[in-house]
C-alpha positions as CSV (number, residue, x, y, z in Angstrom):
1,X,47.7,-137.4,-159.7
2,X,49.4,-139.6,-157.3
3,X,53.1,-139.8,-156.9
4,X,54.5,-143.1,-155.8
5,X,57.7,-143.4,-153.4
6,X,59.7,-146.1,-151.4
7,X,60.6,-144.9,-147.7
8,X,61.6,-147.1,-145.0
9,X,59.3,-144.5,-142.4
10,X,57.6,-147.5,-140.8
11,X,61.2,-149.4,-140.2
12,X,60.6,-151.6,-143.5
13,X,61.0,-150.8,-146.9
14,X,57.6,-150.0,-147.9
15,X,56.0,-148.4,-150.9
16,X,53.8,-145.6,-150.4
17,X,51.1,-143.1,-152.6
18,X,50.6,-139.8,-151.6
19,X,49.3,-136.7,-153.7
20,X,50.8,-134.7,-156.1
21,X,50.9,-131.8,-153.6
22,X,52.9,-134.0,-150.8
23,X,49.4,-134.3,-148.6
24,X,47.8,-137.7,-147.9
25,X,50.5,-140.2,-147.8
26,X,49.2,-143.8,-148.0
27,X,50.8,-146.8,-147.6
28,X,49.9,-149.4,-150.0
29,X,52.2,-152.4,-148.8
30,X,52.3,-152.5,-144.7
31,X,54.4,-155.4,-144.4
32,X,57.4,-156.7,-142.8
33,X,59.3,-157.5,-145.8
34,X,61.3,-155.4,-148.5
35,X,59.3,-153.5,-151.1
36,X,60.4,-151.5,-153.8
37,X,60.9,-149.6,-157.2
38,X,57.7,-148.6,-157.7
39,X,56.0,-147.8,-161.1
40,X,53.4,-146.7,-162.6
41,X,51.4,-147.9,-165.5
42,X,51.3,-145.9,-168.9
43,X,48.1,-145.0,-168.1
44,X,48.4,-144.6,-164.3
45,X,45.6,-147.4,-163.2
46,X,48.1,-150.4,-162.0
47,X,51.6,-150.0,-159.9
48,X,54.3,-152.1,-160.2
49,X,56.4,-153.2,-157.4
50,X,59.8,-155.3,-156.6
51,X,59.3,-157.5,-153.3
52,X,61.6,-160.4,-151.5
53,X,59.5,-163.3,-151.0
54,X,61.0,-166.5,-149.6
55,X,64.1,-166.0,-150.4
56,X,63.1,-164.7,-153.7
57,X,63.2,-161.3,-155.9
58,X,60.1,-161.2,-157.7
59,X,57.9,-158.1,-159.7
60,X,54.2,-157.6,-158.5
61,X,52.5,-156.0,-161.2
62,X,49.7,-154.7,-160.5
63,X,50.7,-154.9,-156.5
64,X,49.6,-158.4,-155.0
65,X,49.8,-160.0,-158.7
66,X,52.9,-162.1,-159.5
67,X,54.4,-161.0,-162.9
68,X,57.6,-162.4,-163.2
69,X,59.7,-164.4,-160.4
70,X,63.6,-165.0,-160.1
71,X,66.1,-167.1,-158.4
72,X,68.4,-164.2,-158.3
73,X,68.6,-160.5,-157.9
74,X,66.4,-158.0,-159.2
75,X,67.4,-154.4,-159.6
76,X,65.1,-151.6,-161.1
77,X,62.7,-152.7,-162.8
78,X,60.3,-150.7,-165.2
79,X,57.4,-150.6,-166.8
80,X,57.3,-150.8,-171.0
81,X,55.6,-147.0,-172.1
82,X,52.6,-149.9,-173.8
83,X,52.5,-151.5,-170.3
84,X,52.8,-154.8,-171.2
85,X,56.9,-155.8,-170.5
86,X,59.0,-154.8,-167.3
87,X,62.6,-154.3,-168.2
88,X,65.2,-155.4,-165.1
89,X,68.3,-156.4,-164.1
90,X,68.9,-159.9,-162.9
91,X,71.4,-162.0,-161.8
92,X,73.9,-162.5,-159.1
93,X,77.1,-161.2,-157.9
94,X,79.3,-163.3,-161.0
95,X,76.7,-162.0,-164.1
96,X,73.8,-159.8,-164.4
97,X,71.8,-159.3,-167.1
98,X,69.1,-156.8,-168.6
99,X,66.0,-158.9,-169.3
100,X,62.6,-158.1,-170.1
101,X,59.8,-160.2,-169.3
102,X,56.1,-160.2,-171.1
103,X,53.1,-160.4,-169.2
104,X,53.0,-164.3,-170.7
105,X,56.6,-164.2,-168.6
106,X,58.4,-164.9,-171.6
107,X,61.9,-163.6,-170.8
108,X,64.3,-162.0,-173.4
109,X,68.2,-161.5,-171.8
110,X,69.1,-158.2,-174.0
111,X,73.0,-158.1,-172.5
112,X,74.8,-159.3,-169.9
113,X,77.8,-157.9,-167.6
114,X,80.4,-160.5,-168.7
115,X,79.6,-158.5,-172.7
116,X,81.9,-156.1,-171.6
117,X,80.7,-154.2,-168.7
118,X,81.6,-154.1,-164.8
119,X,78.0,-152.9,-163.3
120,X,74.8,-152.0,-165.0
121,X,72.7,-149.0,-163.1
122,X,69.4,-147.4,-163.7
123,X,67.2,-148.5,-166.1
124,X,64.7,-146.8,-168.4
125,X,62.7,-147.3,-172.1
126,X,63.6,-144.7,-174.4
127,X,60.4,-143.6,-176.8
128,X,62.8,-145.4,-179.9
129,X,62.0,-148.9,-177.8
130,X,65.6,-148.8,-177.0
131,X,66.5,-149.4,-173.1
132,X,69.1,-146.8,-171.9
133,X,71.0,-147.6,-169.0
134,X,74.0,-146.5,-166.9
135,X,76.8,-149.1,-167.3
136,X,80.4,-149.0,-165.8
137,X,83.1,-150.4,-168.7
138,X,86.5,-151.8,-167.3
139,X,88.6,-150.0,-169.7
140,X,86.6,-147.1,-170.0
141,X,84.5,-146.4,-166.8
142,X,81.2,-144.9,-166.6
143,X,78.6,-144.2,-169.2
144,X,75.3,-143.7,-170.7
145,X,74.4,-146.6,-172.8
146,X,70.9,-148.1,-174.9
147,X,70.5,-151.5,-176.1
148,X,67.9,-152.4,-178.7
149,X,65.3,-155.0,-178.2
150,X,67.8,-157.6,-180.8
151,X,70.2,-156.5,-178.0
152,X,72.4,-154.5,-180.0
153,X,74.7,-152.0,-177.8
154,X,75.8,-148.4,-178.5
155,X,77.4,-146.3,-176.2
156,X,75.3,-142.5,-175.8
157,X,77.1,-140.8,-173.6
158,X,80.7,-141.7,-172.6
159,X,83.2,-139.5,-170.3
160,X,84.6,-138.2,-167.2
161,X,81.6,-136.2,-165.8
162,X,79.0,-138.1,-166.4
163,X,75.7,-137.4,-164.8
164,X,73.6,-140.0,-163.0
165,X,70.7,-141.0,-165.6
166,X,67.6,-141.3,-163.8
167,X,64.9,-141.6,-165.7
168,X,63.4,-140.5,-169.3
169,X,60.1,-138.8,-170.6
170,X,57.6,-140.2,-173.0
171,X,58.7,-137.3,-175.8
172,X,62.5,-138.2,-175.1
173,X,64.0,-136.1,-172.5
174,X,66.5,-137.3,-169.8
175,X,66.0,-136.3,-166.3
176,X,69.6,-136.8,-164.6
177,X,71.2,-135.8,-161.5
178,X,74.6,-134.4,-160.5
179,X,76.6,-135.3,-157.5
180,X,78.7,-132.1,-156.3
181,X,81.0,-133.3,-153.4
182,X,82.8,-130.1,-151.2
């Protein structure tokens, strides 16, 4: 098992494999650009990467092989659990929007900042095909949130203390983290 990781070690954002016991580390980009948000395919043979090309955002998947290329921002992109879509946010600093993009690069804008929300955050695909993601609402603040592949929008988890969503497993469960400030 390999664990994949983005550290800026070398100076550079750079995406690195190591195994699952920390030894080995390996680093599978070595450039002077910005590399990130790795991730792996469902069945662990092909990474995904984000990179800046020329001025550009653009979604290597596998690594060296353009999947999906945009004139704005991308922020953390994933990998569908059948392997065969990348869910991300795109846009700029007006609009963002999640999108997900086939490997044909057929792109599908689920819902966009300016339906309602101030920021969208980390992004993830739920086993139900829904894509959950942490969204900031002006009258309402922070939340948990899943949108549908029609790019219908419920609200999961809404309050005060809301932990950061990080990520979720294949049978459902929500890893999340929680900021404690002394």
């Amino acid at each position: 098992t390999k664990i994949a990781f983005e550290t800026t070690r070398t100076g550079n954002h750079e995406i690195f494999v190591m195994n699952a016991d920390g030894g080995s580390p390996t680093n599978l980009t070595n450039t002077s650009g910005f590399e990130a948000t790795p991730d792996w395919s469902p069945d662990g043979t092909a990474l995904m990467v984000q990179r800046h090309v020329n001025g550009k955002d653009r979604i290597e998947y596998p690594i060296g092989t353009l999947f999906y290329e945009s004139p704005g921002r991308i922020e953390f992109p994933r990998v569908s659990p059948d392997g065969e879509r990348v869910v991300l946010i795109e846009g700029s600093q007006d609009d963002a929007a999640i999108v997900t993009v086939d490997r044909r690069g057929h792109k599908n804008t689920l819902v966009r900042e300016s339906q309602g929300f101030a920021a969208f955050g980390e992004l993830a695909w739920h086993p139900s095909g829904e894509i959950w993601f942490d969204g900031t609402q002006p009258d309402t603040g922070d939340g948990l949130f899943a949108v549908s592949p029609s790019g219908r929008v419920r609200a999961v988890l809404k309050g005060v203390d809301i932990p950061i969503f990080m990520d979720i497993s294949r049978d459902g469960r929500l890893l999340v983290e929680r900021e404690v400030f002394r």
